[in-house]
N, C-alpha and C positions, 0 to 999 in steps of 0.2 A: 234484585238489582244486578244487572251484568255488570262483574268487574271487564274492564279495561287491562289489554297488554299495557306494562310499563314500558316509558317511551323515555329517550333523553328530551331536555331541552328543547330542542331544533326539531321534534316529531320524529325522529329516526329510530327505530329499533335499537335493544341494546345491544354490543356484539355478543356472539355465541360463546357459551363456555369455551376455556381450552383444553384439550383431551388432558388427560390424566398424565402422559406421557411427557404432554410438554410441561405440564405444574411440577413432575417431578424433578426435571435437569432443569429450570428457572429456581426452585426453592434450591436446589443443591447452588449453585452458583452463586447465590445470596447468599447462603450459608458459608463458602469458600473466602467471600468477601469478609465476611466479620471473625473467622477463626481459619486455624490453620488445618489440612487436610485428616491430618490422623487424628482431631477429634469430633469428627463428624461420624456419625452413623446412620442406618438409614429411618431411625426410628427420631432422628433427628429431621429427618428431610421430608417424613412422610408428615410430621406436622406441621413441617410449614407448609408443605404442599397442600393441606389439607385431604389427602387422600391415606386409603389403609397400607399399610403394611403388605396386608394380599397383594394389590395394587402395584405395590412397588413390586417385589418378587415376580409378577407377572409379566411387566416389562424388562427388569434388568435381573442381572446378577449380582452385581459387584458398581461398588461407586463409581470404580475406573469405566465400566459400561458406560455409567451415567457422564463423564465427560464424554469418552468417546463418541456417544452420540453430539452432543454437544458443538464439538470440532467438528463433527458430520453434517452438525446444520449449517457450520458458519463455512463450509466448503461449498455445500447447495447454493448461499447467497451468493459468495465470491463467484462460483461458475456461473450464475445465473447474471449476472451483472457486466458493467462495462461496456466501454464500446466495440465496434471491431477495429482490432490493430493485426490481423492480418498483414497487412504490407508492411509494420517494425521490424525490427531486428530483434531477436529471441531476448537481447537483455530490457530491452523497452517495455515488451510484453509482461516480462515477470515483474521489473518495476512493479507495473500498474497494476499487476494482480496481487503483488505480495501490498501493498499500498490501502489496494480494497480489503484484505483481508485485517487489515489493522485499523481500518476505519469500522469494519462488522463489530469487529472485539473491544470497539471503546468502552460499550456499557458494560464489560466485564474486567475489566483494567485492574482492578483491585483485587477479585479471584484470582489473576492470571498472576497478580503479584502476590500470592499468599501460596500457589502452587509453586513457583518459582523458592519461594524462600523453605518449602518443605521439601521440594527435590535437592535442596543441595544437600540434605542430613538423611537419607531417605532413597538407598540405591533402586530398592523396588518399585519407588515410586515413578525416579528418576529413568529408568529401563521400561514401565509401563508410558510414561509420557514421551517418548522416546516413539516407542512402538509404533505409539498415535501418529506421531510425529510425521513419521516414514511414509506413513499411508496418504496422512494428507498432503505434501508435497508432492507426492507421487501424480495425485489429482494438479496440481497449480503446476506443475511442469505439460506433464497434457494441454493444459489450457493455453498454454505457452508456445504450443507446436513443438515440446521438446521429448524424443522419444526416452522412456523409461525402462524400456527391456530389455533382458537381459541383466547380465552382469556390471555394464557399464551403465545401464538404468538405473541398476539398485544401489550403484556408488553414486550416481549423481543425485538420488531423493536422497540417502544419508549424509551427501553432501548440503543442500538445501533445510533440511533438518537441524544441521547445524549453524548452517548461516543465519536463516530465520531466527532460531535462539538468539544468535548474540543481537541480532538486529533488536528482539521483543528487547533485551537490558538495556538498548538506549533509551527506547519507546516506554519505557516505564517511567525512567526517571525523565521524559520530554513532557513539560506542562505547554509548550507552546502550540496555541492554536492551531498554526500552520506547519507545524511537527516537522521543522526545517533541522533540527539533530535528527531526528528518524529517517529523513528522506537523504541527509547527507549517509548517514553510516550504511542505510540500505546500497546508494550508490558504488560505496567503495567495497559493500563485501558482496555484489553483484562483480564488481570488478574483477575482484578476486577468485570470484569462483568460477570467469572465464577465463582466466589464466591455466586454474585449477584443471576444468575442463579440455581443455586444449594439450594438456600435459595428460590426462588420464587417455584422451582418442590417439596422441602419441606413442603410449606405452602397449595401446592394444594394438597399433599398427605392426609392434615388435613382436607381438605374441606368435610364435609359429600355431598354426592349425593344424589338427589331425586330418591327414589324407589316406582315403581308402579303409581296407581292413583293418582292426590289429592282427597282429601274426601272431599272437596266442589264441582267437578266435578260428583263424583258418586252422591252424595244429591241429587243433582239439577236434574239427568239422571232420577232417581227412582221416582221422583213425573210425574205420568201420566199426571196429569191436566198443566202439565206448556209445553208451547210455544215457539217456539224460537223467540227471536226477532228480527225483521224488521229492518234495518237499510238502 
């Protein structure tokens, strides 16, 4: 007797496994949901994922890995998504992409509040979410049309870093469907942080620049008798 592929209902094939990669940051997550960060382990995650140990090692190092991937996919959806807003205004754009980005994170809402309540007692953790943090705004400013390079780049993602934060502590305690507390408090600290803005491109307009040589480099060129050194 030929057995038959199992089929759903409806005759469709059933979907394909998910790599091992993704069973591991989905069990961790679920994980994050029902307990707080530091007692999770990965020999905790490798059975819910139902994968080895090897497994796990293979792909990550450290659990903080295993979010950061995590935050890595939910950047891929948010860039991959939305319409073109090209023609807004840079605060309209991040609206809607910090917006998307909290509409990805619903299904994890309860992890995000159980790291939340570990980073406050928990600096390493709090400085490893942090890290994340930086990188991924970094991407949602891009997205934005907002440049990020530079020195004035790296203060505007750790600025956004920090706004985002306080925006997620509305967004946690917001049960309302149409998350009109989230979307007001996102408004006023998008507000803020083009004030914020405007005051940091002010401050680098005051910065004097270096012109030309330094003249401890010329000195040094001008004496024949000096050598470079060995190192």
């Amino acid at each position: 007797m030929v057995r038959r592929p199992s089929t759903t209902p409806l005759g469709t094939p059933p979907p394909p496994a998910k790599p091992d990669r993704e069973k591991i940051i989905d069990a961790f997550m679920a994980l994050l949901a029902e307990r707080p960060f530091e007692e999770i382990d990965f020999t905790d995650v490798a059975g819910r994922a139902g994968v080895s140990l090897v497994r796990c090692r293979e792909e990550f190092n450290t659990l903080i890995g295993v979010l950061a991937a995590q935050v890595k996919e939910i950047d891929r959806t948010v860039l991959a998504g939305g319409e073109d807003m090209s023609e807004e205004p840079p605060r309209e754009r991040l609206f809607d992409i910090l917006m998307r980005r909290l509409e990805a994170l619903a299904p994890h809402k309860e992890a995000v509040r159980s790291l939340a309540r570990s980073s406050r007692c928990n600096p390493g953790l709090a400085l490893a979410l942090n890290s994340i943090a930086l990188r991924s705004q970094s991407w949602m400013l891009a997205a934005a049309g907002i440049s990020t390079s530079g020195l004035r780049g790296a203060a505007r993602s750790q600025g956004m870093a920090c706004l985002y934060a306080d925006v997620m502590r509305t967004w946690l305690d917001d049960d309302d469907p149409g998350l009109a507390r989230t979307m007001a408090a996102l408004d006023r600290q998008l507000a803020r942080g083009a004030r914020w803005s405007r005051f940091l491109d002010d401050i680098c307009r005051c910065v004097p620049r270096p012109r030309g040589r330094r003249p401890w480099r010329d000195e040094r060129r001008s004496d024949p008798g000096e050598q470079p050194a060995v190192i």
